[in-house]
MMTF fields as JSON, N, C-alpha, C and O atoms, coordinates in Angstrom:
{
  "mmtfVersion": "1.0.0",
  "mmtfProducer": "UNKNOWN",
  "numBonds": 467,
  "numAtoms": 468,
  "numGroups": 117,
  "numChains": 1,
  "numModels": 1,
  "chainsPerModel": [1],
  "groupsPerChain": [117],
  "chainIdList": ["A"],
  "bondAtomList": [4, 2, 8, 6, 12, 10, 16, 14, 20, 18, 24, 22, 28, 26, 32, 30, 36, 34, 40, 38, 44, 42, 48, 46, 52, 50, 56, 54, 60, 58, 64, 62, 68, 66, 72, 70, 76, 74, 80, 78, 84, 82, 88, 86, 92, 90, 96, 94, 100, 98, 104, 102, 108, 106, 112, 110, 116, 114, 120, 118, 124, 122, 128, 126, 132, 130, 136, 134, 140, 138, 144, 142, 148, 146, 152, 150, 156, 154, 160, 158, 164, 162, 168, 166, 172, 170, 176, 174, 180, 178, 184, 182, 188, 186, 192, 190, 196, 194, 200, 198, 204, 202, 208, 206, 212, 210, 216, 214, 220, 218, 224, 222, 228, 226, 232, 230, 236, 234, 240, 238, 244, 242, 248, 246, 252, 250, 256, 254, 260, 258, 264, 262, 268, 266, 272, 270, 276, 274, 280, 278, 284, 282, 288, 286, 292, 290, 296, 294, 300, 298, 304, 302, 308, 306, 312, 310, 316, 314, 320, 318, 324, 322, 328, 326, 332, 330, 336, 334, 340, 338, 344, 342, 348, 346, 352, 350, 356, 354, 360, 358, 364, 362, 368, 366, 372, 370, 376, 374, 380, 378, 384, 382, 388, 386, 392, 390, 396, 394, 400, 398, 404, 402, 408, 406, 412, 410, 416, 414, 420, 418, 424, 422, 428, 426, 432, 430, 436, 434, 440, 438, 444, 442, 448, 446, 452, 450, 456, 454, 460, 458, 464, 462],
  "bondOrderList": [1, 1, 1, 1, 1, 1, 1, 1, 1, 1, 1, 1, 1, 1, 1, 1, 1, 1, 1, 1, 1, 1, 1, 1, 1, 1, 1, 1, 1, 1, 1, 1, 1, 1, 1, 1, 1, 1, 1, 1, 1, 1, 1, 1, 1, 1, 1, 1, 1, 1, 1, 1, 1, 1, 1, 1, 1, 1, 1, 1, 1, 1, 1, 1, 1, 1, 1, 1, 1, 1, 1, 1, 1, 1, 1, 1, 1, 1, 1, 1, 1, 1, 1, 1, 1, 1, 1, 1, 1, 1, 1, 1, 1, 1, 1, 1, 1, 1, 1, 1, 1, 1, 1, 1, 1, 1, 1, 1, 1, 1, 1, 1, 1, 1, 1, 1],
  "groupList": [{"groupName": "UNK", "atomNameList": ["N", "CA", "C", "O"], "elementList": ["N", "C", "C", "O"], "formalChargeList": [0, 0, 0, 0], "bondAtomList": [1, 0, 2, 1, 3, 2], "bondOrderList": [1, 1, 2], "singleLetterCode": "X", "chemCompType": "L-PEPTIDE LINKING"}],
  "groupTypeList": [0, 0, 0, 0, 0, 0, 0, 0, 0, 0, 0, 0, 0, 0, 0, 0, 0, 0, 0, 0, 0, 0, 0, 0, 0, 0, 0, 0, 0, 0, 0, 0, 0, 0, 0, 0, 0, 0, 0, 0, 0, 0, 0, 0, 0, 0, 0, 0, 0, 0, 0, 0, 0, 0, 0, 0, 0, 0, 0, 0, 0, 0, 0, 0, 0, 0, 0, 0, 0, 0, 0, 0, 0, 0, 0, 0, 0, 0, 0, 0, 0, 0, 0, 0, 0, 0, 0, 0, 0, 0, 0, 0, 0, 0, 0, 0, 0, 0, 0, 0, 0, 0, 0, 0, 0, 0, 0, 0, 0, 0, 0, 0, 0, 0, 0, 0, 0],
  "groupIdList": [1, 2, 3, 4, 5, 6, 7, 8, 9, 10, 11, 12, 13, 14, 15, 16, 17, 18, 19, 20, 21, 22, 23, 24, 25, 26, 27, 28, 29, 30, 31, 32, 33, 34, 35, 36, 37, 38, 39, 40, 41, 42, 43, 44, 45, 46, 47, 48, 49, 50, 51, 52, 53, 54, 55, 56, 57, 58, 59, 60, 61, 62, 63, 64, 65, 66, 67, 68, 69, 70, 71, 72, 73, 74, 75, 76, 77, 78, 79, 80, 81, 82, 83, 84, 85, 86, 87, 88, 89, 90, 91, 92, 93, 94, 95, 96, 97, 98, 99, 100, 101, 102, 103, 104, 105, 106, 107, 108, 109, 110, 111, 112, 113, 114, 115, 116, 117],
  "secStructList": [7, 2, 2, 2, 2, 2, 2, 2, 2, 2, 2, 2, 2, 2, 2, 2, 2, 2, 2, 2, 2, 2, 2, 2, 2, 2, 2, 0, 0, 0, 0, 0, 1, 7, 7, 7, 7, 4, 4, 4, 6, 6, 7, 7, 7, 7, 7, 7, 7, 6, 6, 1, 7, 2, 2, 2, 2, 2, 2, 2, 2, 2, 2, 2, 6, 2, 2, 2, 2, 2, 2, 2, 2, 6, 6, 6, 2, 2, 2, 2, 2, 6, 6, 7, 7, 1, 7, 7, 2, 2, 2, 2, 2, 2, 2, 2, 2, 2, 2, 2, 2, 2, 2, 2, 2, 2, 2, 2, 2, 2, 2, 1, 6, 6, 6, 7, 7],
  "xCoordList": [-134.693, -134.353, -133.053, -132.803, -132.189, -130.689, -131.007, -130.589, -131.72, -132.194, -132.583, -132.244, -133.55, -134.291, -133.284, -133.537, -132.092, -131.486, -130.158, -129.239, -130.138, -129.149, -129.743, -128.881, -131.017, -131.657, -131.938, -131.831, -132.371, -132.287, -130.586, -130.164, -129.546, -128.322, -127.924, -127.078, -128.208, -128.151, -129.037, -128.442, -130.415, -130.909, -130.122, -129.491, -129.824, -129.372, -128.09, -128.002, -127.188, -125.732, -126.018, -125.819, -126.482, -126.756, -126.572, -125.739, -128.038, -128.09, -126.931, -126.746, -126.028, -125.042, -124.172, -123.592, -123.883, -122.745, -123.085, -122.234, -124.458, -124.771, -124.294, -123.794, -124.518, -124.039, -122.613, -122.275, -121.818, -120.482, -119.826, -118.756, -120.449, -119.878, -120.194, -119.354, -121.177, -121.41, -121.066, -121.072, -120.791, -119.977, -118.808, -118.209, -118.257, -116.573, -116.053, -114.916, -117.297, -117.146, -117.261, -116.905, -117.868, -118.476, -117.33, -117.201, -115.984, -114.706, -114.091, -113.59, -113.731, -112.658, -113.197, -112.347, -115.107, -114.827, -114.828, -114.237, -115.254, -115.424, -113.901, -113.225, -113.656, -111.743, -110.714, -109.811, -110.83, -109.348, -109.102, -107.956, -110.071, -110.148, -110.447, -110.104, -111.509, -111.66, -112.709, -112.595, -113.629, -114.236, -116.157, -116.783, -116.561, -117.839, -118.886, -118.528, -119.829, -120.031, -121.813, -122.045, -122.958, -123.865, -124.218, -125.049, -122.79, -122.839, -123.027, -123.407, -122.612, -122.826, -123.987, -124.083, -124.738, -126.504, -126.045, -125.567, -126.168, -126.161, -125.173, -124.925, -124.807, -124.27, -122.814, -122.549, -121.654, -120.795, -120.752, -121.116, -120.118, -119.782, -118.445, -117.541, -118.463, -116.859, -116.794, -117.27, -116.049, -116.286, -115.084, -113.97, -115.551, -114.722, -114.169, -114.826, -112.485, -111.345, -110.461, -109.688, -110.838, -110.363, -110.135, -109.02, -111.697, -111.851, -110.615, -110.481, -110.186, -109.768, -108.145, -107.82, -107.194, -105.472, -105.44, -106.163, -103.765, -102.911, -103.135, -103.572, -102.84, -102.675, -103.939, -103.741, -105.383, -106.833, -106.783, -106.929, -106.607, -106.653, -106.189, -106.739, -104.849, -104.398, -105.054, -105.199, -105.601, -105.943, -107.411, -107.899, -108.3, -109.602, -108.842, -109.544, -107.58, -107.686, -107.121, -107.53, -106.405, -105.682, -106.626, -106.419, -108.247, -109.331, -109.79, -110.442, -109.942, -110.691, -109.899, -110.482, -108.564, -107.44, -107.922, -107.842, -108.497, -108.576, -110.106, -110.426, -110.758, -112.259, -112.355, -113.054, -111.414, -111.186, -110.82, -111.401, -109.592, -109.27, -110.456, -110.474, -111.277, -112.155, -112.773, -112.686, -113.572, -114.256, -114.19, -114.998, -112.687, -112.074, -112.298, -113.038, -111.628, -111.89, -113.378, -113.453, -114.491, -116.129, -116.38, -117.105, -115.73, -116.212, -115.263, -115.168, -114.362, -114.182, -115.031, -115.743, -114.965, -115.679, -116.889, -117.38, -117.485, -119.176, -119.44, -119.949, -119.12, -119.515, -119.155, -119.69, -118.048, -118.117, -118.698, -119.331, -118.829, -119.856, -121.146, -121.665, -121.718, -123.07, -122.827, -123.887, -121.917, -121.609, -122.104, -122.82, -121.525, -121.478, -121.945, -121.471, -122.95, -124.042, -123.926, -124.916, -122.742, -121.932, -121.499, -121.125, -121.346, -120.869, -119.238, -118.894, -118.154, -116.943, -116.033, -116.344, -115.155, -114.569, -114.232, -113.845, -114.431, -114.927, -115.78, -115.696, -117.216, -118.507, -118.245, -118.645, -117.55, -117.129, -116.048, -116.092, -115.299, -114.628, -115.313, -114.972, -116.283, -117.571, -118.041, -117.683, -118.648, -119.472, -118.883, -119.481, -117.579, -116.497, -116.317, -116.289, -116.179, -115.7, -116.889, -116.721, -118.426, -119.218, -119.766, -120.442, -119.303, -119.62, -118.331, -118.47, -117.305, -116.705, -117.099, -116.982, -117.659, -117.654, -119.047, -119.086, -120.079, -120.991, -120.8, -121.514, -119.653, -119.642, -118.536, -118.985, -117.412, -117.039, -117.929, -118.075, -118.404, -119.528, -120.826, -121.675, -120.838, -121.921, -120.91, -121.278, -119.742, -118.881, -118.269, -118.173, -117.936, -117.431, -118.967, -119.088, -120.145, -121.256, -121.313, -121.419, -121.275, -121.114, -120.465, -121.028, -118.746, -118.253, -118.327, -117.519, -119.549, -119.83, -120.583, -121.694, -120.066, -121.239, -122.325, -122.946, -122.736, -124.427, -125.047, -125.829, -124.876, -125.412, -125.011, -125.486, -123.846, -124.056, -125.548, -126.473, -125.653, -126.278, -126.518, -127.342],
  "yCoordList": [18.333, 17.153, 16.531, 15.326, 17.634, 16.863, 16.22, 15.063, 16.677, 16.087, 14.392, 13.544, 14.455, 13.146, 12.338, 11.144, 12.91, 11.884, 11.623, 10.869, 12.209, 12.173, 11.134, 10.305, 10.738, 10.047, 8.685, 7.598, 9.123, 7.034, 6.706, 5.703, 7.79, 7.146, 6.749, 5.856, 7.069, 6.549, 5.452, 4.482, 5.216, 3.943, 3.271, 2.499, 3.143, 2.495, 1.623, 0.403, 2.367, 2.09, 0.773, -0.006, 0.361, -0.792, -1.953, -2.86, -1.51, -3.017, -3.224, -4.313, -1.816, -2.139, -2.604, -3.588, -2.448, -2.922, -4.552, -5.313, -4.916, -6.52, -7.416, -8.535, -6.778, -6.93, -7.311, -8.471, -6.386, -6.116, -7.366, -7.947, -7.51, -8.746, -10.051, -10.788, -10.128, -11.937, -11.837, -12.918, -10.922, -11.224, -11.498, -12.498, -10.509, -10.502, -12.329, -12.764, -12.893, -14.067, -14.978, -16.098, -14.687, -15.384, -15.886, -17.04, -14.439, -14.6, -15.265, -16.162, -15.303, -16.337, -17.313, -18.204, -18.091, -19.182, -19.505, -20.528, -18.964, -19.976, -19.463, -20.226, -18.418, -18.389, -18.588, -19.014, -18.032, -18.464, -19.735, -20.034, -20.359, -21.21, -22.515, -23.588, -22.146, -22.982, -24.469, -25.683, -23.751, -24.792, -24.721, -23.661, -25.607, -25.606, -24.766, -24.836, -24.213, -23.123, -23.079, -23.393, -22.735, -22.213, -20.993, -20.84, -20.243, -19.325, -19.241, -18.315, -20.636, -21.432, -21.262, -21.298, -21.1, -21.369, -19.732, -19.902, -18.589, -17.368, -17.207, -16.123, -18.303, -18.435, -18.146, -17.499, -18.402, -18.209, -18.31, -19.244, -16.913, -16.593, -17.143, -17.282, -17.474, -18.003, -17.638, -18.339, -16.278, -15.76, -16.268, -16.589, -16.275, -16.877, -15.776, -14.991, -15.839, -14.5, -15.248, -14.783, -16.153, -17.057, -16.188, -15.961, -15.395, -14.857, -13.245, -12.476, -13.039, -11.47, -12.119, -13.277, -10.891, -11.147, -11.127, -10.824, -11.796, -11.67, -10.415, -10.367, -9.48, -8.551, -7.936, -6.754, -8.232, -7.717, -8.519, -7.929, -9.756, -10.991, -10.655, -10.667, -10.319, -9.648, -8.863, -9.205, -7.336, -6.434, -7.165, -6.334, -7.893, -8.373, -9.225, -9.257, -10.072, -10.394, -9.261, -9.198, -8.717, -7.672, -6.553, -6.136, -6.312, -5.653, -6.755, -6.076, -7.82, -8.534, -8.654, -8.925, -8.5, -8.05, -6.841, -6.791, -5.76, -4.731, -4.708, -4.316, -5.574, -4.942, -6.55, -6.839, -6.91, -7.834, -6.754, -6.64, -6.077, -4.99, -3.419, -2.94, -2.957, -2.536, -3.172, -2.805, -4.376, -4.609, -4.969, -5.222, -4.877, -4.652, -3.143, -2.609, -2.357, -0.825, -0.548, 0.671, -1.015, -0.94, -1.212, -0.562, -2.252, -2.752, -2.46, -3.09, -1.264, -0.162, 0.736, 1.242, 0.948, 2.866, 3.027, 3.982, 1.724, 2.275, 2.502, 3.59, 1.316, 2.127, 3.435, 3.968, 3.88, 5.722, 6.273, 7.223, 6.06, 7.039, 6.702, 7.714, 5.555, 5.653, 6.288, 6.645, 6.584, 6.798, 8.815, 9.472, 9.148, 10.729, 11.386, 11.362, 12.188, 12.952, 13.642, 13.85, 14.281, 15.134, 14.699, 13.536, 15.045, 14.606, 15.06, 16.158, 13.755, 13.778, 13.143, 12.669, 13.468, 12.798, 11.021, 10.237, 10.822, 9.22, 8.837, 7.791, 9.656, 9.245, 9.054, 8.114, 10.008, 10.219, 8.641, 7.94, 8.8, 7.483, 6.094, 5.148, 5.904, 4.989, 5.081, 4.326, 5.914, 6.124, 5.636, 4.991, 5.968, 5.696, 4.511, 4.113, 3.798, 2.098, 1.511, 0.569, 1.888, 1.25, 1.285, 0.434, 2.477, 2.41, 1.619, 0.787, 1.727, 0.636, -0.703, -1.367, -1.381, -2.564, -3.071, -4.162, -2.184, -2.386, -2.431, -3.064, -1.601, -1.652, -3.226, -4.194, -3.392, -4.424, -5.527, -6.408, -5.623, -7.215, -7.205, -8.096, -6.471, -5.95, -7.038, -8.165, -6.378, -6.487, -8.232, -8.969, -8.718, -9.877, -10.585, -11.257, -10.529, -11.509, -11.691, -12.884, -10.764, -10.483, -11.672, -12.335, -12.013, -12.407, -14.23, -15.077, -14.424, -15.52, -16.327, -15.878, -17.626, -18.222, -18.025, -17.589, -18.587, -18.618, -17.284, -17.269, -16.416, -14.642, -13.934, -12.807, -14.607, -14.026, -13.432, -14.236, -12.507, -12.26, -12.645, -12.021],
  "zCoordList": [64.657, 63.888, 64.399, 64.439, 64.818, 65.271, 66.422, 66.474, 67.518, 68.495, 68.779, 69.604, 67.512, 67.31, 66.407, 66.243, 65.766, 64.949, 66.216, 65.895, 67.465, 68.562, 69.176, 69.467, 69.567, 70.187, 69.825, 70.394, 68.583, 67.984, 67.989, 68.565, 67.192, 68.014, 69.069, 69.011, 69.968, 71.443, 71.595, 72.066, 71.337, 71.392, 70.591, 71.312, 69.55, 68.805, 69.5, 69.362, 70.208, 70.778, 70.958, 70.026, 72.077, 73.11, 72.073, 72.04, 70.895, 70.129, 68.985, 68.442, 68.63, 67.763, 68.835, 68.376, 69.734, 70.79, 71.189, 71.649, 70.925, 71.158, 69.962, 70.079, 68.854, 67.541, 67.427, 67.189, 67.587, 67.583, 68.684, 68.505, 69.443, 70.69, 69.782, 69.265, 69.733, 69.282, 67.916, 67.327, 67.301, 65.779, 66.148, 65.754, 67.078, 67.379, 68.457, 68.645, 68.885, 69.285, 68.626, 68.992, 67.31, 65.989, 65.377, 64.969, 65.286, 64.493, 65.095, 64.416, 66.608, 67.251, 67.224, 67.247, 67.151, 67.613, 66.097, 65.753, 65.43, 63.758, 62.955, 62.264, 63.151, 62.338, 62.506, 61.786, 64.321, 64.573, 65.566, 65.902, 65.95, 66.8, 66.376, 66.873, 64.849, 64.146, 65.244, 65.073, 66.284, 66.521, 66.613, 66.625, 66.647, 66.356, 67.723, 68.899, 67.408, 68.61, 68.176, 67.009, 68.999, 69.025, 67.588, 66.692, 68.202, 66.943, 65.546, 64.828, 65.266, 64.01, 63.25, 62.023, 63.97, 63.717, 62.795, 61.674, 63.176, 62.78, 61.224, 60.696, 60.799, 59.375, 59.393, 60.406, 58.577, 58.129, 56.758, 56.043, 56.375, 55.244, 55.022, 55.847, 53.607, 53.231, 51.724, 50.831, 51.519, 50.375, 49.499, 49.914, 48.167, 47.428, 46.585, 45.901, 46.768, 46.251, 44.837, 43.999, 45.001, 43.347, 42.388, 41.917, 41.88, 40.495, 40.905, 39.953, 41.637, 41.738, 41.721, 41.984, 41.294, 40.987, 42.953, 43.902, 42.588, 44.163, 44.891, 46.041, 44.227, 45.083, 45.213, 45.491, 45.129, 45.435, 46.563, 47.633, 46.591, 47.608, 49.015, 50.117, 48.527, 49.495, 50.514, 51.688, 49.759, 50.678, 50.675, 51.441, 50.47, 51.255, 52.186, 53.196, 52.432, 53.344, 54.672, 55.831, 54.214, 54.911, 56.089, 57.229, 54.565, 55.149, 55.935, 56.729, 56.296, 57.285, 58.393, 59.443, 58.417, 59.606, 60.497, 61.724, 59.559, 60.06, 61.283, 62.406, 59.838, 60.883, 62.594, 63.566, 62.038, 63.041, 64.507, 65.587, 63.932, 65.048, 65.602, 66.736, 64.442, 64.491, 65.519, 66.691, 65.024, 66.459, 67.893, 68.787, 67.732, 69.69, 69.617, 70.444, 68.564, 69.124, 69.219, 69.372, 69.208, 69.097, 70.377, 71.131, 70.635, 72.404, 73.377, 74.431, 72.965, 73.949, 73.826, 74.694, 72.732, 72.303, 72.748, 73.35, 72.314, 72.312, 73.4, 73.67, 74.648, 76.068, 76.722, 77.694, 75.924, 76.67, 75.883, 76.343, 74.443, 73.604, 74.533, 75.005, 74.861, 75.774, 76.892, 77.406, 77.491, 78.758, 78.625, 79.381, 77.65, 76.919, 76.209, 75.073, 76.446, 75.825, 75.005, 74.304, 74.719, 74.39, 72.886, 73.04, 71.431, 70.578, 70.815, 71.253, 70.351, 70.951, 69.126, 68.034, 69.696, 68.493, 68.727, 67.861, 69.716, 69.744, 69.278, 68.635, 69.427, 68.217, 66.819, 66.132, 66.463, 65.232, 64.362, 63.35, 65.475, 64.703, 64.976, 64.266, 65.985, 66.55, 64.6, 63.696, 64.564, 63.189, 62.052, 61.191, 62.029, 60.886, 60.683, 59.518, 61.539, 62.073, 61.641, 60.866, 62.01, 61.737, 60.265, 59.686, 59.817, 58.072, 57.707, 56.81, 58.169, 57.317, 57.393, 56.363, 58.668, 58.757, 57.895, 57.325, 57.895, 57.005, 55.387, 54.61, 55.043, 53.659, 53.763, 53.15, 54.379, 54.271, 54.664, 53.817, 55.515, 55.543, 54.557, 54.556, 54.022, 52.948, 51.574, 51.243, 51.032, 49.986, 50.321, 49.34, 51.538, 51.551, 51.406, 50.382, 52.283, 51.901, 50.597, 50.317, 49.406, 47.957, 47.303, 46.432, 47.956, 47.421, 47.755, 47.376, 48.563, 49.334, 48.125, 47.845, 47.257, 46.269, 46.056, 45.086, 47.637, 48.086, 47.775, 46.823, 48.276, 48.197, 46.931, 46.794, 45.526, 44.586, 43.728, 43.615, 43.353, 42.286, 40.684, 40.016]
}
């Protein structure tokens, strides 16, 4: 079973690492560059932090600082985790990074009008 759950991780790499690029091109051209791009088409979220106090505001924006930096450390990591057969403690924080960024892009789409519940 570890075998086969080693193996779809490794398939898997490639297409989370395609992921991780055109999101991370997604953020410079639509946040910090602020200009209109192809990428556009693939949606922007613009979550609304109104209803929460200053200091919640804060750390969601603070957390979008982070996974901003997260995904430069992704498009180092992932290519030696593909590169290495071997479970390493680079996989490990590979794994870590990617559950955070899922629970955070999970929690900000949330706070997006459109995608409320």
């Amino acid at each position: 079973m570890k075998k086969y759950l080693n193996r779809i991780w490794h398939f898997s790499l490639p297409i989370i690492f395609l992921i991780i690029i055109v999101h991370f091109l997604k953020d410079i051209t639509q946040d910090v560059l602020k200009i209109p791009t192809f990428l556009d088409l693939l949606g922007n979220v613009n979550e609304d932090l109104s209803a929460f106090p200053p200091l919640i505001q804060q750390i969601i924006i603070a957390l979008g600082f982070i996974s901003f930096g997260i995904e430069v450390f992704l498009i180092v990591a992932i290519p030696k985790v593909m590169k290495n057969k071997e479970n390493s403690k680079l996989e490990k924080y590979v794994m870590i990074s990617l559950l955070f960024l899922v629970i955070y892009f999970i929690s900000v789409s949330l706070m997006d009008p459109r995608y409320r519940l």
